[in-house]
LOMAR-729310 format. One record per residue: residue number from 1; residue in one letter; x, y, z of N, C-alpha, C in turn. Coordinates in nm, 2 decimals. Atoms other than C-alpha are relative to their C-alpha. Example, Ala and Ser with C-alpha at 12.3 -4.5 7.8 and 13.67 -1.06 7.14 Angstrom:
! residues 2
SITE|num|residu|n.X|n.Y|n.Z|ca.X|ca.Y|ca.Z|c.X|c.Y|c.Z
SITE|1|A|0.09|-0.12|0.00|1.23|-0.45|0.78|0.09|0.12|0.00
SITE|2|S|-0.09|-0.11|0.00|1.37|-0.11|0.71|-0.08|0.11|0.08
END
This chain:
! residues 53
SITE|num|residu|n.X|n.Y|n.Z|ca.X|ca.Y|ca.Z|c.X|c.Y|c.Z
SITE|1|X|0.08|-0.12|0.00|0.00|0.00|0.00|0.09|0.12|0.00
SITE|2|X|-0.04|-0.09|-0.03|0.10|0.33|-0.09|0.06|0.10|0.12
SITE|3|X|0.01|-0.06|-0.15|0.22|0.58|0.20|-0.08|0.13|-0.03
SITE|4|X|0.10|-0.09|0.05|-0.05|0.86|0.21|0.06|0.15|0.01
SITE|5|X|-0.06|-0.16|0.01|0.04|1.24|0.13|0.00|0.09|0.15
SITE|6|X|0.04|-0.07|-0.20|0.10|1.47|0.45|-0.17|0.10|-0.03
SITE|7|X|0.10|-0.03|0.00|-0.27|1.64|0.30|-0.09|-0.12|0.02
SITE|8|X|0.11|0.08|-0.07|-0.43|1.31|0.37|0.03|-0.01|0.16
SITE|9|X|-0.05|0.05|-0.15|-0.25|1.25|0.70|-0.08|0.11|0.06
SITE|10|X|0.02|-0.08|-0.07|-0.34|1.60|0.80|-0.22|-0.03|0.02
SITE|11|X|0.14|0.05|0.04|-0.72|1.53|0.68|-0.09|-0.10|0.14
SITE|12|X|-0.01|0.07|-0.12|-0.71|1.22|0.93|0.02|0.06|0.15
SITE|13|X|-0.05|-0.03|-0.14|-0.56|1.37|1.22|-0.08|0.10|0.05
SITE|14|X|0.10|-0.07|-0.03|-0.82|1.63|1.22|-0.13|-0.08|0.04
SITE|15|X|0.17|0.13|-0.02|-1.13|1.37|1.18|0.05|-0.05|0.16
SITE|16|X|-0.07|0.05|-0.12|-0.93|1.22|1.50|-0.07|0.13|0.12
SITE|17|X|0.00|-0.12|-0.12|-0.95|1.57|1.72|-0.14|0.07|0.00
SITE|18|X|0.14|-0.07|0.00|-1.30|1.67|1.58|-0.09|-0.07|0.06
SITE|19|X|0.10|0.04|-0.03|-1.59|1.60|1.76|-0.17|0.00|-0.06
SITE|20|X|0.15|-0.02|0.09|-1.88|1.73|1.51|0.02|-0.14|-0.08
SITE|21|X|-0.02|0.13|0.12|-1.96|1.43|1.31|0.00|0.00|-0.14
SITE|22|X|0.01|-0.05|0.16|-2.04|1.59|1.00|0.17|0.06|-0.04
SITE|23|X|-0.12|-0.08|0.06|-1.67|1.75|1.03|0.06|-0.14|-0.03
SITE|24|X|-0.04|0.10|0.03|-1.52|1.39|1.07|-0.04|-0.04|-0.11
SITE|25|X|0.00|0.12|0.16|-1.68|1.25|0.78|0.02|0.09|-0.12
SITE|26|X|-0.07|-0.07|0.17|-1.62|1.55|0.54|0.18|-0.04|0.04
SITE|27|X|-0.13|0.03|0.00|-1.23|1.45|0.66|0.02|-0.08|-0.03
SITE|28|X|-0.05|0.14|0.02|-1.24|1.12|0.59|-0.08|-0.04|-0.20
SITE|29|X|0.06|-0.03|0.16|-1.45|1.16|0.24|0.11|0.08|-0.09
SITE|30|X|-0.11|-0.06|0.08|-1.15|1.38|0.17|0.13|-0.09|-0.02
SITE|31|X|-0.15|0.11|0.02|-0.90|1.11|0.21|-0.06|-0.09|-0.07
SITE|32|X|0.02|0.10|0.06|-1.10|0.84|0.05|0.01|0.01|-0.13
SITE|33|X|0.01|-0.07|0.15|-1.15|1.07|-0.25|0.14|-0.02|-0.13
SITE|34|X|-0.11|0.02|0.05|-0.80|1.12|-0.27|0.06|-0.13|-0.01
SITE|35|X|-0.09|0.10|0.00|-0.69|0.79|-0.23|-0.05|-0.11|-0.15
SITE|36|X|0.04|0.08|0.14|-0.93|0.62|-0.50|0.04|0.06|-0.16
SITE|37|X|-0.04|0.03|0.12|-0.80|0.85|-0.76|0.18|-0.01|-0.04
SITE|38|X|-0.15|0.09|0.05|-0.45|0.71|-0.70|0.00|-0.14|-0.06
SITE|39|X|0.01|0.14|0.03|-0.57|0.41|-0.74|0.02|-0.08|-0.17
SITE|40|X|0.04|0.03|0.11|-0.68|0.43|-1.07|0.16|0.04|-0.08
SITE|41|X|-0.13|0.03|0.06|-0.31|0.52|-1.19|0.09|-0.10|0.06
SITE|42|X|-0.04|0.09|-0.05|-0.16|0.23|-1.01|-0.11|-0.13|-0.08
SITE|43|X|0.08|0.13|0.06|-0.44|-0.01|-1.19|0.03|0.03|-0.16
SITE|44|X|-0.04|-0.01|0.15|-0.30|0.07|-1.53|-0.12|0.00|-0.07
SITE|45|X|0.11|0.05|0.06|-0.65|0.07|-1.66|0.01|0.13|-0.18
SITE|46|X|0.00|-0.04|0.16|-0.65|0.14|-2.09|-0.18|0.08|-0.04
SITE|47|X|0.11|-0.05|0.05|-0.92|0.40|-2.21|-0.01|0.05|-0.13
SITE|48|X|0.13|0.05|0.12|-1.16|0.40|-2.50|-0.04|0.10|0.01
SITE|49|X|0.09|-0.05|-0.02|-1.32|0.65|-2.67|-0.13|-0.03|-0.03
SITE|50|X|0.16|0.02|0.06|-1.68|0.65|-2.71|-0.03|-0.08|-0.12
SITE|51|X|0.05|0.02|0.15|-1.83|0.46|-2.99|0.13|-0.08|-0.06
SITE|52|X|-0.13|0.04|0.02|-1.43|0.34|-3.03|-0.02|-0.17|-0.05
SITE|53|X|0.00|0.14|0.00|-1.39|-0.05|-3.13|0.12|-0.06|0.07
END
């Protein structure tokens, strides 16, 4: 697994110290965000345009 950027860590460590819940889960929605679209350059995935064969 990758190691995560110090803007996700910080992200985390906030959600940690917050007690609103709405603030924790926009923190953690902000790291999941970021982390799925690393993913997708790590899964080598080949794109297609529209209508393409």
């Amino acid at each position: 697994m990758a190691d995560l950027s110090e803007g996700c860590k910080d992200h985390l460590i906030k959600a940690l110290h917050d007690d609103d819940p709405a603030e924790k889960n926009y923190h953690i929605r902000q790291v999941l965000q970021a982390t799925a679209a690393d993913s997708i350059d790590e899964a080598a995935v080949e794109l297609k345009r529209l209508g393409a064969e």
